[in-house]
VOGU-3710 file (C-alpha; in Angstrom, 3 decimals, decimal comma):
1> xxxxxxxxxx> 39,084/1,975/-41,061  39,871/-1,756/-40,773  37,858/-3,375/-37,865  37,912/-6,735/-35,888  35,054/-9,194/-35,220  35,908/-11,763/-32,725  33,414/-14,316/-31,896  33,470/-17,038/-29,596  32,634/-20,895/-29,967  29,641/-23,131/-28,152
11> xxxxxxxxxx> 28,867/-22,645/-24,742  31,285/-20,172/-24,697  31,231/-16,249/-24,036  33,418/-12,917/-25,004  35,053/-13,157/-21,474  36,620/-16,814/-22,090  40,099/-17,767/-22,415  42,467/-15,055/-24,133  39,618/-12,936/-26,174  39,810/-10,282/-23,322
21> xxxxxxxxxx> 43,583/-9,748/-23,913  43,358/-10,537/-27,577  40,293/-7,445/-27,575  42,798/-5,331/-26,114  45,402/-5,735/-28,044  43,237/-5,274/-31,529  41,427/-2,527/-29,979  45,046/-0,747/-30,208  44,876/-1,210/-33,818  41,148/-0,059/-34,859
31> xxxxxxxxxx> 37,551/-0,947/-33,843  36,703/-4,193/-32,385  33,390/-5,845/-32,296  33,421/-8,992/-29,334  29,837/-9,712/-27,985  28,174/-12,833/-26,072  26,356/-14,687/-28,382  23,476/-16,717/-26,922  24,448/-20,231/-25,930  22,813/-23,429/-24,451
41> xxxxxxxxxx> 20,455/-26,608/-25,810  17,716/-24,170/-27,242  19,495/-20,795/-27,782  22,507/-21,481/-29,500  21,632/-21,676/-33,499  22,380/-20,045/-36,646  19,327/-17,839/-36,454  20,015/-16,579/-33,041  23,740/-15,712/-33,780  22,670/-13,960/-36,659
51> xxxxxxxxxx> 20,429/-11,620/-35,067  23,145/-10,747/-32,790  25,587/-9,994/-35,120  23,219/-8,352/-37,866  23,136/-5,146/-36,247  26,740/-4,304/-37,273  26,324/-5,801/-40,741  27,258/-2,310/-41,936  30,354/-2,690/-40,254  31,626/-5,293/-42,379
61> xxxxxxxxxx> 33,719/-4,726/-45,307  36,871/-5,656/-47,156  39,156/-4,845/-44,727  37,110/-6,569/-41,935  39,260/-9,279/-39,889  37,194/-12,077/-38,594  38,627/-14,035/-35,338  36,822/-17,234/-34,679  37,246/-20,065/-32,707  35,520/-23,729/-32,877
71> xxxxxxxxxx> 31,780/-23,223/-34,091  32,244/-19,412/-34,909  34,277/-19,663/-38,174  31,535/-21,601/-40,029  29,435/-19,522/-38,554  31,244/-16,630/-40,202  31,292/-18,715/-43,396  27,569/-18,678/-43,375  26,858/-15,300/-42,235  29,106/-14,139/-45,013
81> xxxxxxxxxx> 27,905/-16,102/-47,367  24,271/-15,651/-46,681  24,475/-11,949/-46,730  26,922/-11,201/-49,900  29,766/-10,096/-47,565  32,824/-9,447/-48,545  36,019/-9,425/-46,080  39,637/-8,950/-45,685  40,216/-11,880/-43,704  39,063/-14,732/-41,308
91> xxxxxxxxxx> 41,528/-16,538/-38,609  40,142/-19,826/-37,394  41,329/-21,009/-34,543  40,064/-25,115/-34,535  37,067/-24,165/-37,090  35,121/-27,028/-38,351  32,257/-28,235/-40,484  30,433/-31,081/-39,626  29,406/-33,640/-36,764  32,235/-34,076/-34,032
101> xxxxxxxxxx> 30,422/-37,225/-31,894  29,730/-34,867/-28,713  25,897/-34,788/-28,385  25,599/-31,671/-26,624  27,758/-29,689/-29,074  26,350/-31,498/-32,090  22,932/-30,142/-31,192  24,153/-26,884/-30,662  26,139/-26,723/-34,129  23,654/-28,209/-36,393
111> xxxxxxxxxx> 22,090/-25,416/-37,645  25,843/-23,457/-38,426  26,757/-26,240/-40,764  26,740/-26,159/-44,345  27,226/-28,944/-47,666  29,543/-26,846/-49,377  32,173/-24,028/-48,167  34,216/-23,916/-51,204  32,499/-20,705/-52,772  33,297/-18,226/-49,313
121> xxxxxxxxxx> 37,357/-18,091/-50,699  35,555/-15,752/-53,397  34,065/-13,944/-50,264  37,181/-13,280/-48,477  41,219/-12,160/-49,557  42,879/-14,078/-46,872  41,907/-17,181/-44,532  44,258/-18,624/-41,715  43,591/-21,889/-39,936  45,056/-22,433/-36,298
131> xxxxxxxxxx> 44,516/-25,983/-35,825  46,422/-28,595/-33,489  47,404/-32,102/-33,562  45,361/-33,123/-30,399  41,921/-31,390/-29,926  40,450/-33,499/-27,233  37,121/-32,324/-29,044  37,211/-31,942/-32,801  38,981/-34,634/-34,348  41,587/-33,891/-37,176
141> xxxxxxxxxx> 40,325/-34,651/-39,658  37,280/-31,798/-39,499  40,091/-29,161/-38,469  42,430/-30,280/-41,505  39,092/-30,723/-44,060  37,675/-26,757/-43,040  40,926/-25,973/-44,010  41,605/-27,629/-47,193  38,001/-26,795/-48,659  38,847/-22,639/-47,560
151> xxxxxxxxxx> 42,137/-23,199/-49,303  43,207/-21,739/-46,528  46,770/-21,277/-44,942  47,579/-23,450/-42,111  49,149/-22,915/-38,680  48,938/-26,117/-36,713  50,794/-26,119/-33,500  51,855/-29,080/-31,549  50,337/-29,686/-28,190  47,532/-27,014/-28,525
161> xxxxxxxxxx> 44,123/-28,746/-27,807  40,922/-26,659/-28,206  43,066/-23,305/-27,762  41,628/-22,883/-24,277  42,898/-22,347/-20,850  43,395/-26,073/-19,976  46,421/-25,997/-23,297  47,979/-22,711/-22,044  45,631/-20,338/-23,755  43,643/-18,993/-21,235
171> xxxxxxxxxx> 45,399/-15,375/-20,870  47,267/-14,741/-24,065  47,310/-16,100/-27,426  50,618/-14,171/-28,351  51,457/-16,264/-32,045  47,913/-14,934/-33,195  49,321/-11,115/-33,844  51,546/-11,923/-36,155  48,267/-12,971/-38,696  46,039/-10,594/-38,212
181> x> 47,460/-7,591/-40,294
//
């Protein structure tokens, strides 16, 4: 039975922006997993989001879609990679890998980050980046390099930002559907 994983980025929760609607909508399709992930200056690490997403390591399996957005698709990469995992496919909505010159966040995302990526496209059939020319948070050139080194197809819309609520994506992320089967 395919299943859906949608995780959240820093600071963030399961309730934010348009992952209510977007569990809704998947949850018409199969079962979806969307939990709260623990967040702030000394809870939000690799470790942490492991153990909360370790208990439905089972669950995962080759026709397992992975929805992340900011931190959460590297942090998929590394879960994945760490435990042998294969999937069917991971959307990132403005994934990156590496520093992004916001000390806060850069604290909080150390510990997800990894030297080399390259390796998960052997862990996973399909990988879609949704990326946009104007993140007011991770510059371009992290969103386009995640990308690239996944190999992975692109989706950049114009005008987009973070994919939040202050861009026009805090109820509904409609364009999303039409990649996730």
């Amino acid at each position: 039975m395919k299943n859906y994983f949608i995780i959240h980025g820093s600071f963030g929760d399961s309730k934010e922006h348009y992952l209510p609607w977007l569990t809704k909508e998947l949850n018409k399709k199969g079962e979806v997993v969307c939990l709260d992930y623990p967040i702030g200056l000394n809870l939000q690490n690799f470790d942490n989001w492991e153990a909360t997403l370790l208990p439905f390591k089972d669950k995962i399996n080759e026709e397992t879609v992975f929805i992340g957005r900011s931190i959460a698709p590297i942090f998929i990469v590394k879960f994945c990679l760490k435990h042998k995992l294969m999937i069917g496919k991971l959307i990132s909505i403005s994934g990156f890998n590496g520093f992004i010159n916001i000390p806060d966040y850069d604290t909080v995302n150390k510990s997800f980050l990894l030297n080399s990526i390259d390796e998960f496209k052997d862990c996973c059939k399909k990988i879609i980046c949704f990326y946009s020319d104007n993140d007011p948070y991770v510059p371009y050139f992290q969103l386009d390099m995640f990308a690239r080194c996944l190999a992975a197809e692109t989706v950049i819309v114009k005008g987009a930002g973070h994919f939040n609520a202050d861009t026009g994506y805090g109820e509904k992320f409609e364009e999303i559907l039409k990649y996730i089967d």
